[in-house]
Structures are given as structure tokens and as C-alpha cells.
N, C-alpha and C positions, 0 to 999 in steps of 0.2 A: 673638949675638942669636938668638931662636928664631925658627925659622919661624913667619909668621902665614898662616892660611887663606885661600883665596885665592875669590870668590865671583864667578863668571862670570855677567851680567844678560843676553841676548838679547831681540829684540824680542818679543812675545809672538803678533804674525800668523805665527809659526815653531814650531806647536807641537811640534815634534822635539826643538827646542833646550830647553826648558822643563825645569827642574828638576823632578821632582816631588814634591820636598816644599815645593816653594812653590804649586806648582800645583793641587796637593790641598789647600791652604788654604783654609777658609770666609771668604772676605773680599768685598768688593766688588770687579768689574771695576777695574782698575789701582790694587790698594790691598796693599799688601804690611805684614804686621805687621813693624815692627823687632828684635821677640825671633826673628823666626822669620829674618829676616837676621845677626843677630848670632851666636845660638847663642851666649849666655851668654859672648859675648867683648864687651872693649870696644871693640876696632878692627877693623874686616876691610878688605880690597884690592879694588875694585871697579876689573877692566876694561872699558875704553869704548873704541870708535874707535879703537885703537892707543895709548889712555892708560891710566893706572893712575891713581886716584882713591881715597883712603881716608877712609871711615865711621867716624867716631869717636863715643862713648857718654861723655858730660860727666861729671863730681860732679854737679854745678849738672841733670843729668835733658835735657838736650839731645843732636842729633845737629850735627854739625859735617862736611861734606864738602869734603875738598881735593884739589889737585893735585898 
């Protein structure tokens, strides 16, 4: 199975932590585009709190997050 990307979130009062290509996004305060999350994938890996949590992109145009 291939490796999938793996997308670290930190809290955003950490600006050190802050990716910056999400960071440099024109968006609203706590508003993240989901293309600029996916990068033209359907699934990515979201760690949280010692969890690993995956973002999936539907047919049906939904997002789907699990554990």
C-alpha cells in the first residue's frame, strides 16, 4: 500500500507551529480551504492529541472524518 501524506494541525495561538502554506491563505480567521488541505488527494492523515484521524473527499462531494 502506498504511503499517504501525513498533515500535522497545531493550534494556531503557536505561530511557530503554523504551516505556511496554510497560513499564507486568504481566508477567514479559523477557515481553512479543503483543496489547500487535500492537495488534490482524496484522503489525508490528521494527527490530533496522540490520535491519528483521516479526512476523506466522497464521490457524492463530502468530507468524511474518522478515527
Amino acid at each position: 500500500m502506498p504511503m499517504r501524506p501525513t498533515l500535522v494541525l497545531r493550534h494556531p495561538a503557536n505561530p511557530i507551529s503554523r504551516a505556511p502554506s496554510l497560513s499564507a491563505m486568504p481566508s477567514m480567521p479559523g477557515q481553512v480551504d479543503s483543496g489547500a488541505l487535500l492537495r488534490g488527494s482524496r484522503e489525508i492523515l490528521i494527527r490530533h492529541g496522540g490520535e491519528t484521524y483521516r479526512l476523506r473527499h466522497t464521490r457524492n462531494d463530502k468530507l468524511i472524518l474518522t478515527k
